[in-house]
mmJSON file of the N, C-alpha and C atoms, coordinates in Angstrom:
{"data_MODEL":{"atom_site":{
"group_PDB":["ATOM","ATOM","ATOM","ATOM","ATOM","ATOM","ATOM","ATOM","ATOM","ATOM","ATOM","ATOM","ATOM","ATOM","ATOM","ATOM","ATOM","ATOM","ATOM","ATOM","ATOM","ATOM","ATOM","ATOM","ATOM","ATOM","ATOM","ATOM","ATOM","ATOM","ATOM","ATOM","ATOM","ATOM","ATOM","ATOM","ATOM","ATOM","ATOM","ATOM","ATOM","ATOM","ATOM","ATOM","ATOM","ATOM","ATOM","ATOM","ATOM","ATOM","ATOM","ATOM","ATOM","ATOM","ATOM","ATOM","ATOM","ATOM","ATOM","ATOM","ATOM","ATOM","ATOM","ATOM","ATOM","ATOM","ATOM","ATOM","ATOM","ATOM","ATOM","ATOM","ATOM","ATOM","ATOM","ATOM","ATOM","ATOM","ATOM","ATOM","ATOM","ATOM","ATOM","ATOM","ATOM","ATOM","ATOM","ATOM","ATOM","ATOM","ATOM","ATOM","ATOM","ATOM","ATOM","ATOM","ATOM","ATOM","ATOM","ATOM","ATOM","ATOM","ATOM","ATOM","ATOM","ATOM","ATOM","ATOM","ATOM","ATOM","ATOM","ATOM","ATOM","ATOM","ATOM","ATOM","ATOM","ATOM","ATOM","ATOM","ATOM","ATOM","ATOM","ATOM","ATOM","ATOM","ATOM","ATOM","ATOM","ATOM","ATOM","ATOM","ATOM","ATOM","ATOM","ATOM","ATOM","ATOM","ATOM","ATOM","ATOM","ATOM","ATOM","ATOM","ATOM","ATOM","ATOM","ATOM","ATOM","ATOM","ATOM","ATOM","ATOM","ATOM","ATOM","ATOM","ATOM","ATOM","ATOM","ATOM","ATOM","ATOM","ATOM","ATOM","ATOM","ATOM","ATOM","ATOM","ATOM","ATOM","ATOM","ATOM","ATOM","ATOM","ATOM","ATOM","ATOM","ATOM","ATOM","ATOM","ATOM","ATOM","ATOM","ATOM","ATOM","ATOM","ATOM","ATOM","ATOM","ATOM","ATOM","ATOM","ATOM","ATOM","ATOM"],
"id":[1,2,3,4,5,6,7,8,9,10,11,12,13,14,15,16,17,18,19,20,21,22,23,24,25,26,27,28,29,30,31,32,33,34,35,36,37,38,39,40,41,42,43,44,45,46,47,48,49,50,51,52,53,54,55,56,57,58,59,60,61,62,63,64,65,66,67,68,69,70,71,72,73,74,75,76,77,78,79,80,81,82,83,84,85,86,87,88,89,90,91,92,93,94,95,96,97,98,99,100,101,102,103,104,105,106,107,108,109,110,111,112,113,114,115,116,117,118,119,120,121,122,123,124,125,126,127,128,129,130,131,132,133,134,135,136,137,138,139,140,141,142,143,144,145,146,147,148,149,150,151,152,153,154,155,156,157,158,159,160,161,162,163,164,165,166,167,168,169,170,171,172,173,174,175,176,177,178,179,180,181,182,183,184,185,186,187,188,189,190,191,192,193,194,195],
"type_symbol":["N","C","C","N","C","C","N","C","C","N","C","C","N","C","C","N","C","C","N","C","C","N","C","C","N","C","C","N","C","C","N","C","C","N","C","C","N","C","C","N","C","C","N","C","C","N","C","C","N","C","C","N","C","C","N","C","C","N","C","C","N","C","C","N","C","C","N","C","C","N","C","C","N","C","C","N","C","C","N","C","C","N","C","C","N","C","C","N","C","C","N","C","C","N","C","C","N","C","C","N","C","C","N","C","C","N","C","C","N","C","C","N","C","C","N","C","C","N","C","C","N","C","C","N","C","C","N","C","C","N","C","C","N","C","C","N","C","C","N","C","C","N","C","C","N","C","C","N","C","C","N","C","C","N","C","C","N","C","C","N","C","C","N","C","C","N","C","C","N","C","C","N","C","C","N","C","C","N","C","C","N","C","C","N","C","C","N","C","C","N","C","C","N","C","C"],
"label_atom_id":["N","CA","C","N","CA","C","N","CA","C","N","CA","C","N","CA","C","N","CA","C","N","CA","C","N","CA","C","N","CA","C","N","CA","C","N","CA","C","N","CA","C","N","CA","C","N","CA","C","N","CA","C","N","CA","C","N","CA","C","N","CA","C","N","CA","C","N","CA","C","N","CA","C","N","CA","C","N","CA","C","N","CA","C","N","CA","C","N","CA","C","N","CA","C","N","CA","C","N","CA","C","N","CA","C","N","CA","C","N","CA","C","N","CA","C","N","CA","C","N","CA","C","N","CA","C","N","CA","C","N","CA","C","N","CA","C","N","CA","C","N","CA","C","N","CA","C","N","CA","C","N","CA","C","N","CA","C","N","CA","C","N","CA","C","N","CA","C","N","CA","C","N","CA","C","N","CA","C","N","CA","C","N","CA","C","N","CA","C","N","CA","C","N","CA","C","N","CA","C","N","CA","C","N","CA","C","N","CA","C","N","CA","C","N","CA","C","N","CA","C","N","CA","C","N","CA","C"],
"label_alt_id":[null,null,null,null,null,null,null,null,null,null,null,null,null,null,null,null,null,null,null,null,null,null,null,null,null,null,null,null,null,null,null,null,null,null,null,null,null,null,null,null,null,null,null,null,null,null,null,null,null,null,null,null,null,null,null,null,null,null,null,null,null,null,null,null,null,null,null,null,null,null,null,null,null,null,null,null,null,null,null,null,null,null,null,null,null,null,null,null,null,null,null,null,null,null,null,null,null,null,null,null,null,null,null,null,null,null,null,null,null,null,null,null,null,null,null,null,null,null,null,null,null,null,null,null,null,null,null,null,null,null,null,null,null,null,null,null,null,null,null,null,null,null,null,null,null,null,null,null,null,null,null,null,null,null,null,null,null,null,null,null,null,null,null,null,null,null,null,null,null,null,null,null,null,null,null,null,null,null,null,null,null,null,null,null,null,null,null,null,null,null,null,null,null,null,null],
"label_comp_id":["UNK","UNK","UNK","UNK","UNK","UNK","UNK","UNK","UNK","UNK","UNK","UNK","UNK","UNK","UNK","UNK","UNK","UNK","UNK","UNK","UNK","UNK","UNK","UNK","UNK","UNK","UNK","UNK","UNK","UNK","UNK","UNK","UNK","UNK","UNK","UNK","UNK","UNK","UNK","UNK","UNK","UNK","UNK","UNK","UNK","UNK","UNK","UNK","UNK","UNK","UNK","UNK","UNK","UNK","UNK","UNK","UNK","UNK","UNK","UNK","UNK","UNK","UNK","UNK","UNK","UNK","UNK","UNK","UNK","UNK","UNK","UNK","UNK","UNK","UNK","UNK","UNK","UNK","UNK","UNK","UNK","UNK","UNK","UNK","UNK","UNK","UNK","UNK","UNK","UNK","UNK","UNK","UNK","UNK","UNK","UNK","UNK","UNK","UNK","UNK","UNK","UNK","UNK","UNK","UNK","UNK","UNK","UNK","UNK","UNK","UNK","UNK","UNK","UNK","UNK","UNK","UNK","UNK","UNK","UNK","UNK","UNK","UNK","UNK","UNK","UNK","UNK","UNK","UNK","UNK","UNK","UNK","UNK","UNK","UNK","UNK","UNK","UNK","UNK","UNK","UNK","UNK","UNK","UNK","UNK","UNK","UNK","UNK","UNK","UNK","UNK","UNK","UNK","UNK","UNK","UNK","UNK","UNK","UNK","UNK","UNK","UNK","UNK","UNK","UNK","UNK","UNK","UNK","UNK","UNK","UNK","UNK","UNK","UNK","UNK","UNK","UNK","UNK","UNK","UNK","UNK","UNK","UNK","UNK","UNK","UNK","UNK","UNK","UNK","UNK","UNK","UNK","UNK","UNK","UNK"],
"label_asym_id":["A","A","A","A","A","A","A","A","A","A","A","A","A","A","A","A","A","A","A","A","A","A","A","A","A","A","A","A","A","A","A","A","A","A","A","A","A","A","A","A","A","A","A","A","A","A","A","A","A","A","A","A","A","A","A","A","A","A","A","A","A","A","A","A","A","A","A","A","A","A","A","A","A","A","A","A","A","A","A","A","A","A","A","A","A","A","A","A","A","A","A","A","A","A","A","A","A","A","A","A","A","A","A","A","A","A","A","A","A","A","A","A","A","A","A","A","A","A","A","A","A","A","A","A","A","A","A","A","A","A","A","A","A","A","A","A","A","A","A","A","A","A","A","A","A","A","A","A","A","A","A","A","A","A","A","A","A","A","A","A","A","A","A","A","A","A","A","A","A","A","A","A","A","A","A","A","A","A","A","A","A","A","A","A","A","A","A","A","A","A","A","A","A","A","A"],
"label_entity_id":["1","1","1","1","1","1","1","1","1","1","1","1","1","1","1","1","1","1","1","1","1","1","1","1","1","1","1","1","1","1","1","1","1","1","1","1","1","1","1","1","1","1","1","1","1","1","1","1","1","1","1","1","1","1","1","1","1","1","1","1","1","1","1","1","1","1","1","1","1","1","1","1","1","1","1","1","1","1","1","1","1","1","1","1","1","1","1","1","1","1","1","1","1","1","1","1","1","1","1","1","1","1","1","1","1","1","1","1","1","1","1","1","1","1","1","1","1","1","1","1","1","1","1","1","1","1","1","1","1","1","1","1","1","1","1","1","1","1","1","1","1","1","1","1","1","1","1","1","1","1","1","1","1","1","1","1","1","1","1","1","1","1","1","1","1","1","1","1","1","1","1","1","1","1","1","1","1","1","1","1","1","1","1","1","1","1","1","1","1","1","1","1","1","1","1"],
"label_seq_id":[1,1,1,2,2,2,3,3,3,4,4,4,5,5,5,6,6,6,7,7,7,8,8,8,9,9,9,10,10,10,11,11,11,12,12,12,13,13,13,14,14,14,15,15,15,16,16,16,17,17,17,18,18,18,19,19,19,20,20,20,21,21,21,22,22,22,23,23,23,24,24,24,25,25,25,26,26,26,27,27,27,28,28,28,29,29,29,30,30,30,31,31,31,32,32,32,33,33,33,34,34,34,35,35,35,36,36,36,37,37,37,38,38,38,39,39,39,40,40,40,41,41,41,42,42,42,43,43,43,44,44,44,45,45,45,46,46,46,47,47,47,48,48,48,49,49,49,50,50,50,51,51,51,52,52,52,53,53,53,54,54,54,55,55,55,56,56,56,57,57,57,58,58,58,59,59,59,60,60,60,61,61,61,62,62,62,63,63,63,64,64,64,65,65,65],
"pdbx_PDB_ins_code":[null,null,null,null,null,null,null,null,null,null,null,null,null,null,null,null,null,null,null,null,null,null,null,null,null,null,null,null,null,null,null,null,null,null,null,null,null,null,null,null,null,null,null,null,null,null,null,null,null,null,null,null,null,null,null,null,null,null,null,null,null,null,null,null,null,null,null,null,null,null,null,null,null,null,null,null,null,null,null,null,null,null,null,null,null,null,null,null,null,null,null,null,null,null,null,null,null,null,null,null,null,null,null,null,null,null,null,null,null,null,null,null,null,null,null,null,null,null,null,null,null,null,null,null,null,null,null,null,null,null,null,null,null,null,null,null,null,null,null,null,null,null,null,null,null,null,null,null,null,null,null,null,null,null,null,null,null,null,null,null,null,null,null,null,null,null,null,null,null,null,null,null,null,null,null,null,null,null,null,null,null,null,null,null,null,null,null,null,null,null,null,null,null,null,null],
"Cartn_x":[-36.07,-37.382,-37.764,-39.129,-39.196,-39.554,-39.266,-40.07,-41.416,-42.237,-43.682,-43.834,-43.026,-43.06,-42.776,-41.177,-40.368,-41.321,-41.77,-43.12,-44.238,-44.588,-45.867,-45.092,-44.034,-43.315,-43.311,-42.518,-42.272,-43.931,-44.723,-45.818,-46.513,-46.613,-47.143,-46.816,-45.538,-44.51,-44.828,-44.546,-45.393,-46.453,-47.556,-48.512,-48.872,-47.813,-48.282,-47.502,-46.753,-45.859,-46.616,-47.729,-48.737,-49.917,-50.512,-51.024,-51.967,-52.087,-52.601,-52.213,-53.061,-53.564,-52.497,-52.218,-51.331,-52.653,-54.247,-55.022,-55.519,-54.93,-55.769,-54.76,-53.227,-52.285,-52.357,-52.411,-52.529,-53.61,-54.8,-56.033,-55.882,-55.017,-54.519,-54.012,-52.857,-52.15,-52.319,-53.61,-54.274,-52.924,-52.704,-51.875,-51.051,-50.206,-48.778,-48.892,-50.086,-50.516,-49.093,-49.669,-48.726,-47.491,-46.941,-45.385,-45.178,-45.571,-45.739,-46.158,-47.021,-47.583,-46.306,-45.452,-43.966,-43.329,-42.993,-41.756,-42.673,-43.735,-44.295,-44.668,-45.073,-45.102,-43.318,-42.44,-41.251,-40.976,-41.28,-41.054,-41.658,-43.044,-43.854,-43.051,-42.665,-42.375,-40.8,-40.257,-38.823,-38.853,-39.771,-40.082,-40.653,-41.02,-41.596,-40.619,-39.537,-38.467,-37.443,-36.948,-36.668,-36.438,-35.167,-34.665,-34.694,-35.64,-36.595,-34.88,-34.998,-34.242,-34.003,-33.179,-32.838,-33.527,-33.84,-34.575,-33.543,-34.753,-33.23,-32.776,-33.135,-32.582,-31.315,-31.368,-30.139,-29.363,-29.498,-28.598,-28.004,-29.09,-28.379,-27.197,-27.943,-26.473,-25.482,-25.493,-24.707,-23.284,-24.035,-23.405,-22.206,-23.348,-22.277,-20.994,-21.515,-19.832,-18.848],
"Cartn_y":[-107.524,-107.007,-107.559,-108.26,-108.868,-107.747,-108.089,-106.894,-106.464,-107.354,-106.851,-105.914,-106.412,-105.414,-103.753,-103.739,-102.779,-101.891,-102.717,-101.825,-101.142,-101.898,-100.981,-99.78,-100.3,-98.701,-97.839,-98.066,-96.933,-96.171,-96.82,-96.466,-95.404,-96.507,-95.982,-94.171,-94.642,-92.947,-92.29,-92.496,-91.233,-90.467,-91.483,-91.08,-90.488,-90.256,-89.821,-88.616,-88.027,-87.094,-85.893,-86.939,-86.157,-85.8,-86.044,-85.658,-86.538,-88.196,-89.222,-89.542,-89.646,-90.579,-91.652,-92.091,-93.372,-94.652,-94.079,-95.104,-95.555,-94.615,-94.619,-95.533,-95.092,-96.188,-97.381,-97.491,-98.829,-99.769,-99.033,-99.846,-100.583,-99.579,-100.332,-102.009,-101.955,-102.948,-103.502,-104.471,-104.545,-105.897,-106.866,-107.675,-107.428,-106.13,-105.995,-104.621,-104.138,-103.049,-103.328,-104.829,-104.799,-104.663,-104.69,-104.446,-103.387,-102.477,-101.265,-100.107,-100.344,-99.587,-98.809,-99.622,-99.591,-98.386,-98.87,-98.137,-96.756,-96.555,-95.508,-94.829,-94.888,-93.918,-93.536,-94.018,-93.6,-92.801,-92.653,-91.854,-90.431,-90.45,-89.42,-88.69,-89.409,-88.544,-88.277,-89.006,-88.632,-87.225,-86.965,-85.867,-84.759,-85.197,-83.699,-83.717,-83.979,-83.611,-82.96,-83.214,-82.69,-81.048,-80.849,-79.318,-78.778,-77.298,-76.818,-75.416,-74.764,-74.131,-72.854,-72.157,-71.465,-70.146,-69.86,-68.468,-66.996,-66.359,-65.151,-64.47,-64.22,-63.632,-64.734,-65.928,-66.603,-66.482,-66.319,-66.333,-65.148,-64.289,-62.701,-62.874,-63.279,-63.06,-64.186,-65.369,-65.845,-65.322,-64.536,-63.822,-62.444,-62.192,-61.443,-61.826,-62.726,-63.708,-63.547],
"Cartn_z":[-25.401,-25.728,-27.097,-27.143,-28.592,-29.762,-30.419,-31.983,-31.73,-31.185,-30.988,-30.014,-29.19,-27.158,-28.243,-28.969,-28.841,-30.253,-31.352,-32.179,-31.576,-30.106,-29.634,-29.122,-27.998,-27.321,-28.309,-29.424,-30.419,-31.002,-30.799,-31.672,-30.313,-29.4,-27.783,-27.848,-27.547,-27.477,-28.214,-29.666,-30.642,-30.299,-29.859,-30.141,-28.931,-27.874,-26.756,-26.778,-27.413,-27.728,-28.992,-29.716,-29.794,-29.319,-28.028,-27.352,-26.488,-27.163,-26.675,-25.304,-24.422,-22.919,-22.92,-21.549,-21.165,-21.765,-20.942,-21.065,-22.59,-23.537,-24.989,-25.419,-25.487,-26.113,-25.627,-24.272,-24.234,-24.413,-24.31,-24.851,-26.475,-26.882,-28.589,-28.232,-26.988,-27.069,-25.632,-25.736,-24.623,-24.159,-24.95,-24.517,-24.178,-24.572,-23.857,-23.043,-22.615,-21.496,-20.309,-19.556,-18.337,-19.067,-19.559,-20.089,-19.953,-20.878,-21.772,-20.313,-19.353,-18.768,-18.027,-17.571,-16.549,-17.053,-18.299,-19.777,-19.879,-20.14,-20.474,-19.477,-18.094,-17.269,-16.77,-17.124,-16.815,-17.775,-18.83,-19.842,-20.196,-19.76,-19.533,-17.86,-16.996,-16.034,-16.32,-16.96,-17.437,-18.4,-19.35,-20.059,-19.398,-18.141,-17.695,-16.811,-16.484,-16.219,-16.806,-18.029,-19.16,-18.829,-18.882,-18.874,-20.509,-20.094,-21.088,-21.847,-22.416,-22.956,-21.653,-21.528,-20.608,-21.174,-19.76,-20.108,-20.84,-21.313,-21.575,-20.864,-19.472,-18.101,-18.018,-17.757,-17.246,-18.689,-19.898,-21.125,-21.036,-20.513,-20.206,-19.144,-17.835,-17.01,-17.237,-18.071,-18.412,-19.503,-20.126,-21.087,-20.041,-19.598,-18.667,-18.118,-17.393,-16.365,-17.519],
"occupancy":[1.0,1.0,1.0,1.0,1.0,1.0,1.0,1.0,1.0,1.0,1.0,1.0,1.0,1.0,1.0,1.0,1.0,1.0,1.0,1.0,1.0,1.0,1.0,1.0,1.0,1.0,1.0,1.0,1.0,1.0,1.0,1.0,1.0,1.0,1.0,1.0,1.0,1.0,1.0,1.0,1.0,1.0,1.0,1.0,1.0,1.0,1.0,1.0,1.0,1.0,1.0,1.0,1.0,1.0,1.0,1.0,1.0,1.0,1.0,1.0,1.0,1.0,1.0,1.0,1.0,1.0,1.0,1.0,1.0,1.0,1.0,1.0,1.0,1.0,1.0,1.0,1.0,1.0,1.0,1.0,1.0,1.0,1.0,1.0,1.0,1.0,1.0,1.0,1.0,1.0,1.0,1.0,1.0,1.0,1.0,1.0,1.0,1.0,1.0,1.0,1.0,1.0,1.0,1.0,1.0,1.0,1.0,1.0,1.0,1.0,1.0,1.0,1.0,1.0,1.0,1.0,1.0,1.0,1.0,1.0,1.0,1.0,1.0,1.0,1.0,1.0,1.0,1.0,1.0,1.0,1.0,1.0,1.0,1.0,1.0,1.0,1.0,1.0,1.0,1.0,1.0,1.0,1.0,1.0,1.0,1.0,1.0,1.0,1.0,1.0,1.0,1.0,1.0,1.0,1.0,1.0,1.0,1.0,1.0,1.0,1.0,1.0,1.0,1.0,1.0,1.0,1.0,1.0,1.0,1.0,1.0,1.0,1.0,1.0,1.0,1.0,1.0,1.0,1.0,1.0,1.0,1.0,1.0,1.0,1.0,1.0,1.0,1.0,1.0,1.0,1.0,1.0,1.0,1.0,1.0],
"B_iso_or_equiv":[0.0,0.0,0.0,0.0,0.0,0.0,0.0,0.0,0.0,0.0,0.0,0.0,0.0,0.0,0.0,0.0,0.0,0.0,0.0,0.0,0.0,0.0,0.0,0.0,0.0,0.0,0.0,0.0,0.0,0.0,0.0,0.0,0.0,0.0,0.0,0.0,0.0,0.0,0.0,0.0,0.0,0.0,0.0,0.0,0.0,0.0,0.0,0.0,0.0,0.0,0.0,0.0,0.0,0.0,0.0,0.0,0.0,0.0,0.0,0.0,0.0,0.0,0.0,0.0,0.0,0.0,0.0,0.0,0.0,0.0,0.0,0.0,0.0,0.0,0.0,0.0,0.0,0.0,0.0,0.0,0.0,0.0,0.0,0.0,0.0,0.0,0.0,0.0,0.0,0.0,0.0,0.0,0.0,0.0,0.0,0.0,0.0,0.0,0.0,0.0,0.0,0.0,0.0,0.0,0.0,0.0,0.0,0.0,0.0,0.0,0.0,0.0,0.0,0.0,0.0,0.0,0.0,0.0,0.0,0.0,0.0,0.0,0.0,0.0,0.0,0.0,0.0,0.0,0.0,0.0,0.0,0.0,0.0,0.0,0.0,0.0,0.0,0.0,0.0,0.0,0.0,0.0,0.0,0.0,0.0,0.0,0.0,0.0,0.0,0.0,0.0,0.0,0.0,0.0,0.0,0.0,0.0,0.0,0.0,0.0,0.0,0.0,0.0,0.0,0.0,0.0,0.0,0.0,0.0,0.0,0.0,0.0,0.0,0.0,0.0,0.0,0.0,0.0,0.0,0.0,0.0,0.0,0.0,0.0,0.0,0.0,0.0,0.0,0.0,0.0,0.0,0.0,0.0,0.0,0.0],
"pdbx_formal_charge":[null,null,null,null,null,null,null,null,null,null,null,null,null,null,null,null,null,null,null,null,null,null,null,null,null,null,null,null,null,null,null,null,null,null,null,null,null,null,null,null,null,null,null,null,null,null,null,null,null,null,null,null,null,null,null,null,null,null,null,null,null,null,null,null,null,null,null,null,null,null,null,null,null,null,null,null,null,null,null,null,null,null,null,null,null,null,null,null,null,null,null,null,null,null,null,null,null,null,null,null,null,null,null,null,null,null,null,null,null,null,null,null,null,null,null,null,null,null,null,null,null,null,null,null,null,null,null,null,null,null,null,null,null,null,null,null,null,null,null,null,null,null,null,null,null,null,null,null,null,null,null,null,null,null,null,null,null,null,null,null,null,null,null,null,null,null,null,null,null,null,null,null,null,null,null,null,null,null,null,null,null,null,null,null,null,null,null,null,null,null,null,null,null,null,null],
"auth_seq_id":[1,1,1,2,2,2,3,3,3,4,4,4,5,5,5,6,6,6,7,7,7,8,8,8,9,9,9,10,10,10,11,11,11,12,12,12,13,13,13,14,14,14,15,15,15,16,16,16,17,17,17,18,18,18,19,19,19,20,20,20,21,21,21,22,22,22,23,23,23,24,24,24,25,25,25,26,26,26,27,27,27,28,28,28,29,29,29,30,30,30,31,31,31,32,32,32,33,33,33,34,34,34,35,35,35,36,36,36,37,37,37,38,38,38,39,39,39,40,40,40,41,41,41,42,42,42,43,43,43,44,44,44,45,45,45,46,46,46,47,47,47,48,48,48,49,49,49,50,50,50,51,51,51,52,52,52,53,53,53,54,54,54,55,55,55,56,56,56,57,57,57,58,58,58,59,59,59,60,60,60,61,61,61,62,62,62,63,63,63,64,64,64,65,65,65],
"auth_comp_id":["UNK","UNK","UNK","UNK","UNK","UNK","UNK","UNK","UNK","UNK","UNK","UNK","UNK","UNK","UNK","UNK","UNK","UNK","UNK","UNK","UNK","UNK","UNK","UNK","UNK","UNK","UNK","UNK","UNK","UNK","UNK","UNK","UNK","UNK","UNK","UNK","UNK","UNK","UNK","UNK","UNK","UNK","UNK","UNK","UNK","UNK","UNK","UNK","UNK","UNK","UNK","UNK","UNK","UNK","UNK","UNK","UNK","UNK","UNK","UNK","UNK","UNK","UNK","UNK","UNK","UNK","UNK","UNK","UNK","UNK","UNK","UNK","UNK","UNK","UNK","UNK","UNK","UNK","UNK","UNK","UNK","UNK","UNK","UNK","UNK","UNK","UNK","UNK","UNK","UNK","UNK","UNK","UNK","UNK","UNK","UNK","UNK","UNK","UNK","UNK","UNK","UNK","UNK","UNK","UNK","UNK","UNK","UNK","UNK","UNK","UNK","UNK","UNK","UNK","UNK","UNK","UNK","UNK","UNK","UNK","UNK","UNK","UNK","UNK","UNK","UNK","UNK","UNK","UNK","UNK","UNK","UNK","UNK","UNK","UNK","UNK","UNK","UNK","UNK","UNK","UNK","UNK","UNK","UNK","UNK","UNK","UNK","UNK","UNK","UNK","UNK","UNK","UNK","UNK","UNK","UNK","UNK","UNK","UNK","UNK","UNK","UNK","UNK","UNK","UNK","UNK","UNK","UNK","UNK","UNK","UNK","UNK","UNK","UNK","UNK","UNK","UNK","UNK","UNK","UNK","UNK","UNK","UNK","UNK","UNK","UNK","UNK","UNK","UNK","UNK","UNK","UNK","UNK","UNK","UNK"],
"auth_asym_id":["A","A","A","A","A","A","A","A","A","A","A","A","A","A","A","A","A","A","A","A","A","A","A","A","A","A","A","A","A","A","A","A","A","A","A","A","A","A","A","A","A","A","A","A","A","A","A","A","A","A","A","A","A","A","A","A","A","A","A","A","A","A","A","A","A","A","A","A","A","A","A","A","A","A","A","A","A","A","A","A","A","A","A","A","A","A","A","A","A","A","A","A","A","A","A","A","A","A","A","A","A","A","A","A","A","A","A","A","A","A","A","A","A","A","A","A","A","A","A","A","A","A","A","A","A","A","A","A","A","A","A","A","A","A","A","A","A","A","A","A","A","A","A","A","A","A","A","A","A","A","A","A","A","A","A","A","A","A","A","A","A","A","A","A","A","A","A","A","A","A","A","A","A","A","A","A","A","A","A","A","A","A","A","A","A","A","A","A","A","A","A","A","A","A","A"],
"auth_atom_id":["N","CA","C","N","CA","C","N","CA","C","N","CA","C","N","CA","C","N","CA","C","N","CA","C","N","CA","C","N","CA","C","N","CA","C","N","CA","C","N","CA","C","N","CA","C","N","CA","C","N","CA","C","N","CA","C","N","CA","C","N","CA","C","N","CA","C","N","CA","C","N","CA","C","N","CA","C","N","CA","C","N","CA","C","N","CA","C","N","CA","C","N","CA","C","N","CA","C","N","CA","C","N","CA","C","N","CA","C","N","CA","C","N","CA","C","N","CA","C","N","CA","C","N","CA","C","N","CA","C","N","CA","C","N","CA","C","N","CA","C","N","CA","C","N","CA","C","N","CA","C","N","CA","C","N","CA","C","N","CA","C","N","CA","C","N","CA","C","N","CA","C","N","CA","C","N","CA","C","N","CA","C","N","CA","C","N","CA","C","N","CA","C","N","CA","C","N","CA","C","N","CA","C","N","CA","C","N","CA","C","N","CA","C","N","CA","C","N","CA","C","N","CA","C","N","CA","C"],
"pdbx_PDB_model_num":[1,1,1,1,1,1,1,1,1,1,1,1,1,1,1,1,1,1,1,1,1,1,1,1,1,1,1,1,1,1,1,1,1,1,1,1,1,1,1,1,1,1,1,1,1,1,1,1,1,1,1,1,1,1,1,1,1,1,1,1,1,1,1,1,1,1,1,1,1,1,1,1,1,1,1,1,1,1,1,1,1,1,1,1,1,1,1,1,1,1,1,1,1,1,1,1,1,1,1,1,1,1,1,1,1,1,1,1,1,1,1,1,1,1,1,1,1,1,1,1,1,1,1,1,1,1,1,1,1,1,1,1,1,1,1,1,1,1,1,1,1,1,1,1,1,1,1,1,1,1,1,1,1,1,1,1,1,1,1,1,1,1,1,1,1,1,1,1,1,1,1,1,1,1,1,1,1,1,1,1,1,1,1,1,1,1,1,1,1,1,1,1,1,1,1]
}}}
């Protein structure tokens, strides 16, 4: 991945982690869109996958066992 590809991802991601569109970041980095487009919808659906903190019912009956 060259320095330029792997500076937009990093910038891409941020800014989509603060609340920015797939279509807004990549309009920044119109040249490396097709690249970037792949990496970043895997990442957005990899994060909403993302196991969230356990509720306090399962910490409760965990605690129990």
């Amino acid at each position: 991945m060259s320095d330029k590809l792997f500076d937009a991802l990093e910038t891409c991601l941020q800014e989509i982690e603060n609340g920015a569109t797939l279509e807004n970041v990549l309009a920044r980095f119109p040249d490396l869109a097709r690249e970037l487009r792949p990496i970043l919808k895997a990442s957005i659906q990899a994060r909403s996958l993302a196991v969230t903190s356990p509720s306090p019912e399962a910490v409760r009956r965990g605690r129990a066992k």
